[in-house]
LODO-19034 format. One record per residue: residue in three letters; x, y, z of N, C-alpha, C, O in turn. Coordinates in pm, whole numbers, m for minus. Each point is the difference from the previous one (the first is absolute). Layout:
+------+--------+--------+--------+--------+--------+--------+--------+--------+--------+--------+--------+--------+
! code !   n.xx !   n.yy !   n.zz !  ca.xx !  ca.yy !  ca.zz !   c.xx !   c.yy !   c.zz !   o.xx !   o.yy !   o.zz !
+------+--------+--------+--------+--------+--------+--------+--------+--------+--------+--------+--------+--------+
!  Ala !      X !      Y !      Z !      X !      Y !      Z !      X !      Y !      Z !      X !      Y !      Z !
...
+------+--------+--------+--------+--------+--------+--------+--------+--------+--------+--------+--------+--------+
This chain:
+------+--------+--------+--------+--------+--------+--------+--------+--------+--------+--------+--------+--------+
! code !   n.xx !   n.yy !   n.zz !  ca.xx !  ca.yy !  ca.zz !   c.xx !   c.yy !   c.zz !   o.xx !   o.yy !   o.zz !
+------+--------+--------+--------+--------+--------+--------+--------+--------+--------+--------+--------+--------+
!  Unk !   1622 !   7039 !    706 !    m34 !     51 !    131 !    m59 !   m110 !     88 !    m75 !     43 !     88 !
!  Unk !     89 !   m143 !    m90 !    m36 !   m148 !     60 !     90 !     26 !    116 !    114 !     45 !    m10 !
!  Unk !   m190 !    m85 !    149 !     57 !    m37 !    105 !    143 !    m89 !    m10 !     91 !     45 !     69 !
!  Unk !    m59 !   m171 !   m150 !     62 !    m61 !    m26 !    153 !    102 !    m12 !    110 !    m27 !     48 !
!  Unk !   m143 !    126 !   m114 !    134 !     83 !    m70 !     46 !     17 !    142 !     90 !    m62 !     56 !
!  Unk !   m194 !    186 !      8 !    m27 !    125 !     97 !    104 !    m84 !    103 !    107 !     57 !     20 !
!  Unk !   m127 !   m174 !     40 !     87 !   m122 !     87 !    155 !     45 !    m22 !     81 !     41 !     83 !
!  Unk !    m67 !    m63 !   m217 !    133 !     37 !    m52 !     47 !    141 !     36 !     83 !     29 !     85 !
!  Unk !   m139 !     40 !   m152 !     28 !    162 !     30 !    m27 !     64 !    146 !      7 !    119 !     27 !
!  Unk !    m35 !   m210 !     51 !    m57 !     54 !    131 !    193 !    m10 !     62 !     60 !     71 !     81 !
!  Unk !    m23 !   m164 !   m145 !    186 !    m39 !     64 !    102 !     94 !    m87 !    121 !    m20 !     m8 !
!  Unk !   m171 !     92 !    m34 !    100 !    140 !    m63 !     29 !    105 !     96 !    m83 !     62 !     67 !
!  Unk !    207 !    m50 !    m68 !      6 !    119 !    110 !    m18 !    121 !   m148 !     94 !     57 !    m57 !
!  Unk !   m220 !    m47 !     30 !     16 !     94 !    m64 !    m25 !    193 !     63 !    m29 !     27 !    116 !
!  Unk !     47 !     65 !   m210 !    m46 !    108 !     78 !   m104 !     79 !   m101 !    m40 !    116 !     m3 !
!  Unk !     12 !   m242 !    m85 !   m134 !     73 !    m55 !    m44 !   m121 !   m132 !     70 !    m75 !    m68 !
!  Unk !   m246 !    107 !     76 !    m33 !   m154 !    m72 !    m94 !     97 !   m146 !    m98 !     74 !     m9 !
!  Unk !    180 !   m122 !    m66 !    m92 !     41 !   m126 !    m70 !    m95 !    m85 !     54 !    m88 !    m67 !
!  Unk !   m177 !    112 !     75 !   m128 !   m127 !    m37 !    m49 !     67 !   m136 !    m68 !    101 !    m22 !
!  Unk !    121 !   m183 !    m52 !    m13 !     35 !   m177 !    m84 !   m119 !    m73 !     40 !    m75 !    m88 !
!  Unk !   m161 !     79 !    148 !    m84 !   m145 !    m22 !    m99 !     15 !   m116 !    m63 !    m97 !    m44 !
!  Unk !     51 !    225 !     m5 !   m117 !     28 !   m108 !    m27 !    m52 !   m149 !   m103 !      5 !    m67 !
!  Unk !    250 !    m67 !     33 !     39 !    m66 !   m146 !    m54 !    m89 !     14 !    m80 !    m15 !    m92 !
!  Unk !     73 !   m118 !    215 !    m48 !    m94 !    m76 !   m126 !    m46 !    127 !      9 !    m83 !     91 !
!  Unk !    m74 !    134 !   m112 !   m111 !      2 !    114 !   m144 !     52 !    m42 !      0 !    109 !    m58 !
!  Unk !    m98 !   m158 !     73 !   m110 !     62 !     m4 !    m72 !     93 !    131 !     32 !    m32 !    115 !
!  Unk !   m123 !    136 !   m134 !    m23 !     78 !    128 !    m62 !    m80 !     99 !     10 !     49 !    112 !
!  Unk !    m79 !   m171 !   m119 !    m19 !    m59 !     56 !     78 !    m81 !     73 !    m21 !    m13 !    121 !
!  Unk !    111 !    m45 !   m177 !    137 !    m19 !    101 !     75 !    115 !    103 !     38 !     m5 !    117 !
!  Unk !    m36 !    100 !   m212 !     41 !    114 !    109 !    m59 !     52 !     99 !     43 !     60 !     98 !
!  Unk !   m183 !    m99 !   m142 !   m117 !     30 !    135 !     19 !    m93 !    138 !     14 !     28 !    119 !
!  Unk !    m23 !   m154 !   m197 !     68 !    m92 !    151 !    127 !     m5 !     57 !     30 !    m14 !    119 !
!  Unk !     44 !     26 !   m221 !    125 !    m49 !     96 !    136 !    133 !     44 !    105 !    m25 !     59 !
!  Unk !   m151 !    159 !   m109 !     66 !    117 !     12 !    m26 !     31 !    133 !    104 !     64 !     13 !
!  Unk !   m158 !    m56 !    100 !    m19 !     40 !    155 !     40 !   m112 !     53 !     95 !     26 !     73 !
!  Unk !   m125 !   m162 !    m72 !     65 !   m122 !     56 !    183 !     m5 !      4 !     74 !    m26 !     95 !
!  Unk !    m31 !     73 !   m283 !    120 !     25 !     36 !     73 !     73 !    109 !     88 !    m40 !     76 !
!  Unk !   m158 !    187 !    m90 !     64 !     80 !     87 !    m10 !    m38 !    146 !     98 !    m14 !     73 !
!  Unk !   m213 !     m1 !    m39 !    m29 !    m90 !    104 !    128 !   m105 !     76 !     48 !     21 !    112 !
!  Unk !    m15 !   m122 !   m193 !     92 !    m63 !     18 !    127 !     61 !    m14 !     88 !    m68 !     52 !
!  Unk !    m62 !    138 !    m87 !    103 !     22 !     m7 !     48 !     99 !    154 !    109 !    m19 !     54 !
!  Unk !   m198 !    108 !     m7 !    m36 !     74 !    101 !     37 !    m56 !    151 !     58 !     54 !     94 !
!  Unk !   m128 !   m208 !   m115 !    m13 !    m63 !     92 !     55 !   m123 !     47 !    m29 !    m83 !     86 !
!  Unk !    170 !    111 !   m221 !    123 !    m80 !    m16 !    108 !     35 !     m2 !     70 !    m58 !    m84 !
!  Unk !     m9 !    156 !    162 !    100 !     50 !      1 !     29 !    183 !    m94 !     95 !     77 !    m19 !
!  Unk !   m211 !    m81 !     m7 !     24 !    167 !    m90 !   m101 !     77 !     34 !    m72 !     44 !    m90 !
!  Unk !     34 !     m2 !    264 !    m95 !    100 !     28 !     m6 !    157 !   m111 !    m92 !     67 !    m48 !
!  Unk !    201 !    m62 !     46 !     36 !    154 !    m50 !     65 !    m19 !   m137 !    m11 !    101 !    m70 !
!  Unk !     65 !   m188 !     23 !     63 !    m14 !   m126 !    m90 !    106 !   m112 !   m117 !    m28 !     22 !
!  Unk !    121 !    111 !   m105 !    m31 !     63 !    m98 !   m106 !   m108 !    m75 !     68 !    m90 !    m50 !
!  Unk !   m169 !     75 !     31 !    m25 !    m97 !   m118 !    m88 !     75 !   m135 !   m111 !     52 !     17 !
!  Unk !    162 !    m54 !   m114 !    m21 !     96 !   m140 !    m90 !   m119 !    m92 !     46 !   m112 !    m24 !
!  Unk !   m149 !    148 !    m11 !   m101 !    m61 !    m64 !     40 !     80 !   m161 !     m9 !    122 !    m12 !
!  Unk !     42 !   m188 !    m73 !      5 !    103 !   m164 !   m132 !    m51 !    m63 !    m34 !   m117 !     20 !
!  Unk !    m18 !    175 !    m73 !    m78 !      9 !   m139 !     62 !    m39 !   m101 !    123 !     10 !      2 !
!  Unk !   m196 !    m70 !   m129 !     87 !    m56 !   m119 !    m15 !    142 !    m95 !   m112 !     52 !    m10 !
!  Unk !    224 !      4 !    m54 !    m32 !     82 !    m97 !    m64 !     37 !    m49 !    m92 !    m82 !     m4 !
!  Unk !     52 !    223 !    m87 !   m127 !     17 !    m82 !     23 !    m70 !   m132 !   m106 !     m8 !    m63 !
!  Unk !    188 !    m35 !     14 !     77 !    m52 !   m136 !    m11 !    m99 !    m69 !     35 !    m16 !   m117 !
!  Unk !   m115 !    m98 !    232 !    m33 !   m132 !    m41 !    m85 !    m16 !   m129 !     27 !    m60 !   m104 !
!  Unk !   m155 !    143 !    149 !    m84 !    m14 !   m102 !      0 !     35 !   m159 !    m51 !    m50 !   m101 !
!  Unk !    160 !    196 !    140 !     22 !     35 !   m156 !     88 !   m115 !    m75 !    m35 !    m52 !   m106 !
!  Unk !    100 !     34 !    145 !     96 !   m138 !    m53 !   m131 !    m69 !    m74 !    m35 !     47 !   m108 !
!  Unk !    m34 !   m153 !    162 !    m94 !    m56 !    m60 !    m69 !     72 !   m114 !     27 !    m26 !   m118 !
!  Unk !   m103 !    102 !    148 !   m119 !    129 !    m53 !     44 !    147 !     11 !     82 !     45 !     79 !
!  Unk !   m158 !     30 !   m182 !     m9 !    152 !     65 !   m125 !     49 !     67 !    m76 !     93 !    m27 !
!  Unk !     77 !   m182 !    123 !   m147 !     28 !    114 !     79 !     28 !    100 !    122 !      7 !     15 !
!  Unk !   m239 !     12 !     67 !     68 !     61 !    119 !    m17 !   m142 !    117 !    m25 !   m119 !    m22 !
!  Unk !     56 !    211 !    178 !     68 !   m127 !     32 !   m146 !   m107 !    m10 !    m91 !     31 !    m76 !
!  Unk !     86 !    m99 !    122 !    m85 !   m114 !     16 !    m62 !    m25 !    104 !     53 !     40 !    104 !
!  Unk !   m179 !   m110 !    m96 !    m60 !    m47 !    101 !    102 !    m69 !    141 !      8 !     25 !    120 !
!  Unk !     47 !   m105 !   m198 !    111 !    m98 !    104 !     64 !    108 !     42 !    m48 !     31 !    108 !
!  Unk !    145 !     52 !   m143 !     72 !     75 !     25 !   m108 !     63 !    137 !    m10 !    m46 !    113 !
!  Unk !    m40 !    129 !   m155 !   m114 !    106 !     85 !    m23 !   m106 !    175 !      9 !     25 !    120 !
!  Unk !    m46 !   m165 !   m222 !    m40 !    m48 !    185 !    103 !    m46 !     66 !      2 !     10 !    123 !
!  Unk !    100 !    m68 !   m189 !    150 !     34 !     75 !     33 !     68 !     74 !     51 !    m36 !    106 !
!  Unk !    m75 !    187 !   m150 !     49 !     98 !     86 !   m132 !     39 !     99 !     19 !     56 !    108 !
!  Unk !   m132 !    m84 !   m148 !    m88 !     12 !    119 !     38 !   m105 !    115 !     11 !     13 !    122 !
!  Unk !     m1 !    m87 !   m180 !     m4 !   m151 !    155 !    168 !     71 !     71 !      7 !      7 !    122 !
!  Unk !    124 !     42 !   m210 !     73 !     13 !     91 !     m5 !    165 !     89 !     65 !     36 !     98 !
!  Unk !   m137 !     17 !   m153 !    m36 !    164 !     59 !    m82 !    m83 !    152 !     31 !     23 !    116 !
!  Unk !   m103 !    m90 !   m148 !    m89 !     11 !    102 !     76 !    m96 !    106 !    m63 !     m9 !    105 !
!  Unk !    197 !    m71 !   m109 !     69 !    m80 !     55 !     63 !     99 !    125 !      9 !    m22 !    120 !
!  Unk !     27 !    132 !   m196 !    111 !     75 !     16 !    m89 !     91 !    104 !     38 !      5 !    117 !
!  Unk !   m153 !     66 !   m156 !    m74 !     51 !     96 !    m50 !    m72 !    140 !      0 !     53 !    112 !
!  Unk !    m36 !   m164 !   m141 !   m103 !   m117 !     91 !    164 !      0 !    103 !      1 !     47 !    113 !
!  Unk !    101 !    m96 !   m167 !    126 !     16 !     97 !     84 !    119 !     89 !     66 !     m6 !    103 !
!  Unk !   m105 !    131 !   m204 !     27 !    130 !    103 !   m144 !     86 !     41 !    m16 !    115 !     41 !
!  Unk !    m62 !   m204 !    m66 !   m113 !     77 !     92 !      6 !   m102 !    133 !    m47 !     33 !    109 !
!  Unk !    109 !   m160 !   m133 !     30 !    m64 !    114 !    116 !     21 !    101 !     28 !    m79 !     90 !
!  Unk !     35 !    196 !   m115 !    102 !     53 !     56 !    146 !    m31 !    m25 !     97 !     42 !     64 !
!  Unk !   m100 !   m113 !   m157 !    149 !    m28 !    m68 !     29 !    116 !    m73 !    m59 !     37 !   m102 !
!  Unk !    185 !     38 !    177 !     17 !    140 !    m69 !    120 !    m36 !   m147 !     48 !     62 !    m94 !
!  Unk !    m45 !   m182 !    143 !    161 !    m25 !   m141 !    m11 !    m70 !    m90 !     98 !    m62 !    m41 !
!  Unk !   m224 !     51 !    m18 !    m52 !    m50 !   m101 !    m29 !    111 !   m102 !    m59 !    103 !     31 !
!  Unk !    130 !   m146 !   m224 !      4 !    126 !    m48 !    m87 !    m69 !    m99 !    m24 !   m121 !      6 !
!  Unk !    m42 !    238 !   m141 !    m58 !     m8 !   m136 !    105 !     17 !    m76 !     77 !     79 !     53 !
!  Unk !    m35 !   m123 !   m167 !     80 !     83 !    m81 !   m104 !    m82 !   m166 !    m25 !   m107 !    m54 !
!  Unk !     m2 !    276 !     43 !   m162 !    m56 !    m96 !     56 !     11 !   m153 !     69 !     92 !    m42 !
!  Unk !    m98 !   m163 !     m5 !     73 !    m28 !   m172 !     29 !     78 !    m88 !     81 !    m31 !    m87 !
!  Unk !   m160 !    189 !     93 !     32 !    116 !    m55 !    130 !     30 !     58 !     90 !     14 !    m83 !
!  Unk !    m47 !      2 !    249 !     97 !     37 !    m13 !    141 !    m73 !    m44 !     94 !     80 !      1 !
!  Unk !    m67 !   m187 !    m32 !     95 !    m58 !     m5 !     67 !     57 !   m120 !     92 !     58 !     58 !
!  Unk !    m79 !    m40 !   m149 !     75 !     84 !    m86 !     27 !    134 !      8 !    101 !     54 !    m45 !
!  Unk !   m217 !     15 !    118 !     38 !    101 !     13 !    m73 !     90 !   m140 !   m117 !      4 !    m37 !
!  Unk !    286 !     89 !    m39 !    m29 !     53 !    m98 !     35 !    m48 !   m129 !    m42 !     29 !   m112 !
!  Unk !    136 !   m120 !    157 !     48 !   m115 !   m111 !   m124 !    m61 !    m61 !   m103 !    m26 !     62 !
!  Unk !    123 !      8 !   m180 !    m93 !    m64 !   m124 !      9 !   m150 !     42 !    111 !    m53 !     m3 !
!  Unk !   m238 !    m31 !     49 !    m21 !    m80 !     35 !    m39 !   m126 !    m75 !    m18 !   m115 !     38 !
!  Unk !      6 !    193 !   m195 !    m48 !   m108 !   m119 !    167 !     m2 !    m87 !     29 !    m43 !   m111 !
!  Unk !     78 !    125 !    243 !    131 !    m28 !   m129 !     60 !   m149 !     97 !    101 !    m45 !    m54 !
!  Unk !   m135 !    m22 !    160 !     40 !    m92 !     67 !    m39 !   m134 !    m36 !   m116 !    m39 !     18 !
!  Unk !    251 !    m70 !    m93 !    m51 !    m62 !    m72 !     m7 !   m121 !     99 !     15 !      9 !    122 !
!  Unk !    m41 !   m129 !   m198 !     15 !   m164 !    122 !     94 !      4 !     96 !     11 !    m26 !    120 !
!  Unk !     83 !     89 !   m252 !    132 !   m114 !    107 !     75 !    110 !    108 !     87 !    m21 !     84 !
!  Unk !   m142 !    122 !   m113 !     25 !    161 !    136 !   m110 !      2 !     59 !    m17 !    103 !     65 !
!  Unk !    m62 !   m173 !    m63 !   m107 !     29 !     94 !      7 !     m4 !    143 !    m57 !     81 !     74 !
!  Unk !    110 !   m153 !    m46 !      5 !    m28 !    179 !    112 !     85 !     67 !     m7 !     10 !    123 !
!  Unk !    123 !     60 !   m195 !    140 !     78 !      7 !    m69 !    162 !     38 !     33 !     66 !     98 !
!  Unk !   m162 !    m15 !   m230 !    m85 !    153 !    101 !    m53 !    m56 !     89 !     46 !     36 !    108 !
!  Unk !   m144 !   m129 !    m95 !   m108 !    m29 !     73 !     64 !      3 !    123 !    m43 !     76 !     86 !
!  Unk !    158 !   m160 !    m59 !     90 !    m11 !    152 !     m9 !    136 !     10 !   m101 !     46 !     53 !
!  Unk !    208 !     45 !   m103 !     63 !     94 !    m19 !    m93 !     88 !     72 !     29 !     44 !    111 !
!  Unk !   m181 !     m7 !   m191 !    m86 !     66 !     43 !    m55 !     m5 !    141 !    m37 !     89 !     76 !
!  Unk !     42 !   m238 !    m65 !   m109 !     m7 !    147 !     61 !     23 !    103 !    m38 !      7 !    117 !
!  Unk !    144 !      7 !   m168 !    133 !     56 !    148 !     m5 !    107 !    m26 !    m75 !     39 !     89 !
!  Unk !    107 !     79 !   m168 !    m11 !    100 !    m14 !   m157 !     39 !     71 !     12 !     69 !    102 !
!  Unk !   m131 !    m96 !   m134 !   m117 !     24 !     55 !     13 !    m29 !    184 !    m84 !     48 !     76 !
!  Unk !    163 !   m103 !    m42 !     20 !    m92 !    109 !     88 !    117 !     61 !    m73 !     63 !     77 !
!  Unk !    186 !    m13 !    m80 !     79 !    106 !     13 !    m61 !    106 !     18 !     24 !     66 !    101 !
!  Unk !   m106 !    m29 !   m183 !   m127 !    145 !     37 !   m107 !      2 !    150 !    m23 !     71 !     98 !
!  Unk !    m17 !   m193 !   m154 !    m82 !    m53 !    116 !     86 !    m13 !    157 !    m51 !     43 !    103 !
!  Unk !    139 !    m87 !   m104 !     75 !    m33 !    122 !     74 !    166 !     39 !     22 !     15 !    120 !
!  Unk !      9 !     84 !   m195 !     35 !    121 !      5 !   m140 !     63 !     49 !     16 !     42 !    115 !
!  Unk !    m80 !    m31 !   m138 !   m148 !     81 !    m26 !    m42 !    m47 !    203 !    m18 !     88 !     85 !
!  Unk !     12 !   m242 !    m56 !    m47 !    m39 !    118 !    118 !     65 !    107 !    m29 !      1 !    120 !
!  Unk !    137 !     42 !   m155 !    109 !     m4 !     81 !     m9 !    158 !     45 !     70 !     25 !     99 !
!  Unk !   m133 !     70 !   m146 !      1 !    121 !    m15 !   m128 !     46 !    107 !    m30 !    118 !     14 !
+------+--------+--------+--------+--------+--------+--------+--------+--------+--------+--------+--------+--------+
């Protein structure tokens, strides 16, 4: 989520930006540089573009342990909740959550192994993305 990327992605004619930054990031990174992105991106050619913030899965941790999720995990999703709020309490109505419980859904989330991991995870956050964009349209 470095400005550096955001430069790049600001020249996409895209029609929607999905920010899947939680794998390799600490919440503290996500605290700084998750509103700057959107920011830039806003104020680079994508006033209105959709931009979808995901959560990393609940699944990580069991892999490792049978604990639950983790500290890291927990402030992850605090620093990007509060990204996501701090930006639509600022009036950006097209900024979405798509929070780590939902991404699977009802599908068994401890049957998704390495090398399928990123094939639901896509899969899902568009699907979550599809609800959301139905739900605002109504």
């Amino acid at each position: 989520m470095e400005i550096s990327v955001a430069v790049h992605l600001a020249k996409l004619n895209a029609s929607l930006f999905i920010i899947d930054c939680d794998w390799n990031m600490a919440g503290t990174q996500i605290a700084e540089r998750a509103v700057p992105l959107a920011q830039y991106l806003r104020t680079h050619g994508h006033p209105d573009t959709p931009i979808v913030f995901a959560e990393g899965s609940d699944w990580p941790a069991h892999w490792i342990s049978n604990a639950s999720l983790g500290a890291g995990v927990a402030a992850k999703r605090a620093a990007l909740e509060a990204a996501v709020s701090n930006l639509t309490h600022g009036g950006d109505t097209n900024i979405h959550l798509v929070q780590g419980h939902q991404l699977y859904g009802d599908a068994d989330a401890d049957a998704a192994t390495y090398n399928n991991v990123y094939s639901p995870l896509l899969l899902s956050i568009v699907r979550c993305v599809k609800l959301r964009v139905l739900a605002n349209q109504r």
